[in-house]
N, C-alpha and C positions, 0 to 999 in steps of 0.2 A: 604208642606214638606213631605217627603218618610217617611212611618213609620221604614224603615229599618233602623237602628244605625250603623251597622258594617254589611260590606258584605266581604267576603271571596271567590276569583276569581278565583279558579284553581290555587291554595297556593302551591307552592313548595318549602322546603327548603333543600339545599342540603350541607356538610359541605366538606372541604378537610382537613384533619388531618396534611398532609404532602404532600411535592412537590418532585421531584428527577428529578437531568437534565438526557437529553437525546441526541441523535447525533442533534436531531432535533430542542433542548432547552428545556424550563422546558416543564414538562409534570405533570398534575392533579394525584397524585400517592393515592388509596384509599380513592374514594370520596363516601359519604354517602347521603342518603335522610333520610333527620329527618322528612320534610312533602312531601307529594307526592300529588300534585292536589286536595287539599280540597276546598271546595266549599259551602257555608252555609250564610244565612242571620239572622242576631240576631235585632230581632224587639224591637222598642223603645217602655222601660220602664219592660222588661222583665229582669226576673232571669237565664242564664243559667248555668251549671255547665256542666265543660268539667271533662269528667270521663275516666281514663284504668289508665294501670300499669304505673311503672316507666320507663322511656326512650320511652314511646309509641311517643312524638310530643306534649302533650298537654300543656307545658311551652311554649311550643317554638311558637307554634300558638298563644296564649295569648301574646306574649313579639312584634308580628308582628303588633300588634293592636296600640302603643304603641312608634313604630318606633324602638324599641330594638333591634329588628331583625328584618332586610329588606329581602322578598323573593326575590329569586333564578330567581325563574317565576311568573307570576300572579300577581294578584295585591290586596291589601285592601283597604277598601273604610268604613271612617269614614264620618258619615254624608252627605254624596253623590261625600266625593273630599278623592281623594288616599293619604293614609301617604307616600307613598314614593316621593310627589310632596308639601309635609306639610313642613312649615316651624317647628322643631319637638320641639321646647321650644311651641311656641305656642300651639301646638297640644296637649301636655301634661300636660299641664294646663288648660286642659278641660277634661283630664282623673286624675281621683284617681287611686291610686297604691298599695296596699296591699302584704305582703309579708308574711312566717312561721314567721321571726326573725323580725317583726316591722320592723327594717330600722331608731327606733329613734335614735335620737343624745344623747350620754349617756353624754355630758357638759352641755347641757342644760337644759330647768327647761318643764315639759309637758305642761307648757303654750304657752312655747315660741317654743316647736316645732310641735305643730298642730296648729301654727301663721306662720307658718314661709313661708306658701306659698303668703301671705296678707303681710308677710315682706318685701319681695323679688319682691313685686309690689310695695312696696313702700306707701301702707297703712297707716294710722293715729295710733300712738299705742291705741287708748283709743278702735278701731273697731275692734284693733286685740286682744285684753282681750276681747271684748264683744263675738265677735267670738269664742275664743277659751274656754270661760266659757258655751255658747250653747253647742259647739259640746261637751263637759266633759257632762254634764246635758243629751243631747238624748243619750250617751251610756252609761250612768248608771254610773256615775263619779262624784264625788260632785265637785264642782270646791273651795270650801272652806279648802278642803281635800290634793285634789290632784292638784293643778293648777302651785304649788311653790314647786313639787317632781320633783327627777331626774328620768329617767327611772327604774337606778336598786333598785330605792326604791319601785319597785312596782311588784304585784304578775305578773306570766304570762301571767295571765285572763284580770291583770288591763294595761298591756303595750298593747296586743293584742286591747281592748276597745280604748285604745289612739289612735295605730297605724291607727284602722275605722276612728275613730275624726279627727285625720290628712288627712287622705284621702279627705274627704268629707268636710272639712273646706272651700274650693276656690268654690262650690257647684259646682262640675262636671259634667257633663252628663252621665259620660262611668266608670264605676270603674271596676277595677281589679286586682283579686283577686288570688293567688298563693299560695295554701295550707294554709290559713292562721291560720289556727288551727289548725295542724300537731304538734305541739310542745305540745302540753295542755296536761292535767290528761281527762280522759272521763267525769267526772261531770263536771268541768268547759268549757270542750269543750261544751256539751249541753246548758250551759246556754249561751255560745258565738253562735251559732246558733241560738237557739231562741231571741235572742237581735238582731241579724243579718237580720234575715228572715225579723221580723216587722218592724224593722227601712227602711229595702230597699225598705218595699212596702209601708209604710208610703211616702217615699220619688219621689218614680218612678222614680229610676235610673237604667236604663239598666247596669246590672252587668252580669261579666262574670268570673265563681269561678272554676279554677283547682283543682281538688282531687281527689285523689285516694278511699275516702271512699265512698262506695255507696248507705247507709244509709243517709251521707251526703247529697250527692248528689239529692237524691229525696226528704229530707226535705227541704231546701233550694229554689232546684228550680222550676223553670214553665216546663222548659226542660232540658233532659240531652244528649249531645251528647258524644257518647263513641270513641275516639280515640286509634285507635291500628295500632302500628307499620307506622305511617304516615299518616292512611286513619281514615273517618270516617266510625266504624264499626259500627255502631248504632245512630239517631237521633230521639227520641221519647219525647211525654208529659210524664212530674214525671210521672204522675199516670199510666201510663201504662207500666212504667221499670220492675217493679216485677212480671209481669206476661209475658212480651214478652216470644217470641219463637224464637228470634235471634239468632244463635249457641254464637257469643261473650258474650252478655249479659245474657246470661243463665247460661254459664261457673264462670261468677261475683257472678250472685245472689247465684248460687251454694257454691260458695266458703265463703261466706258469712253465708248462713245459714246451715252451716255445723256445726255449735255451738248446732243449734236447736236441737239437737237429743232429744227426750222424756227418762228418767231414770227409770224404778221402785224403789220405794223405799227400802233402803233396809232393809233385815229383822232383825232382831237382835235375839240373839238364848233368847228363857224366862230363867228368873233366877232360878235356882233350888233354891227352897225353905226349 
């Protein structure tokens, strides 16, 4: 077997907002490229995190993997066979889904919806508790706790921990991930990361995490590829993001640690005595 997971073929996607007839019939009126010819193999059992601003392509690539969005041109290629030739229920039942807003079901109880991919196969219920009390237990969820809550009984931190549990319940090969902690306070974001990072590599699932953050981004992953404007502006190991000399990637890190600034302290005038 190819250690490649996801290959990426000269990826284009192009969108039409609108049509307008002409003498000739309809005519394509203000068509866009969200990706333009990306090209990239994401090796099994790696972390990558697709990184740039907002509207750069990096959902969109990610949603292509996935069958959400079909390219324009080019092709993707899951496990050596293209989604656009997948039968796509099939296909995504071998990928995890993660999203900012979970995705749970707010009628149901968070047992029954990180089961519900083991439902919907038609599973034994006694394998889909057993199931769903593992996945609450590896993401830091007591299942004694939380197993018989509905979603909005639960903090950010703890729907977000679900939303993983659910992903990862059907044991998929491909997970992916979309801002998934864009919504959080910055301490619970951190510990969602750290729970995140070691659970993936405890697992070896080739995951693939869009964000915008680039601290994120380099904790997280083995690699980050930087998306801008439809291409890939950058493709580098974590560890060598914050030092690159990439005009994109420099403009990030810049923006970034522009917090750092050093202060003197300040003085304060002595009390006359």
């Amino acid at each position: 077997m190819s250690d490649a997971a996801i290959e990426f073929r000269g990826v284009g996607v192009n969108v039409s907002p609108s049509r307008t007839n002409s003498a000739e019939g309809d005519a394509a009126c203000g068509e866009r490229k969200i990706l333009d010819g990306i090209s990239a193999t994401i090796q099994r059992g790696t972390i990558t995190a697709l990184l740039g601003r907002s509207g750069s392509g990096k959902t969109t690539l990610l949603r292509t993997v996935n069958g959400m969005v079909l390219p324009t041109f080019g092709s993707v290629l899951v496990d050596g066979k293209s989604v656009g030739d997948a039968d796509l229920l099939t296909l995504r039942r071998g990928i995890g889904y993660v999203i900012q807003e979970t995705g749970l079901y707010p009628h149901m109880t968070i047992e029954r919806n990180i089961a519900m991919l083991l439902e919907i196969a038609g599973r034994p219920m006694a394998e889909r508790k057993a199931r769903a009390a593992d996945m609450l237990r590896m993401v830091g969820l007591d299942p004694a706790q939380f197993a018989q809550r509905r979603p909005w009984q639960l903090s950010g931190g703890q729907r977000q921990r679900a939303g993983v549990a659910r992903a990862l319940a059907g044991k998929p090969s491909i997970l992916l991930m979309d801002e998934p902690f864009g919504a959080l306070d910055p301490l619970t974001r951190a510990e969602m990361q750290t729970m995140l990072r070691d659970l993936l590599r405890s697992l070896s699932v080739t995951a693939l995490i869009v964000t915008h953050d680039l601290q994120e981004a380099v904790f997280l992953a083995d690699r980050v590829m930087m998306i801008d404007a439809g291409h890939i502006a950058a493709d580098l190991p974590a560890g060598e993001v914050m030092q690159s000399e990439i005009p994109a990637v420099c403009q990030y890190v810049a923006a970034v640690r522009r917090f750092e600034v050093q202060f003197d302290p300040v003085q304060l005038p002595e009390t006359e005595q």
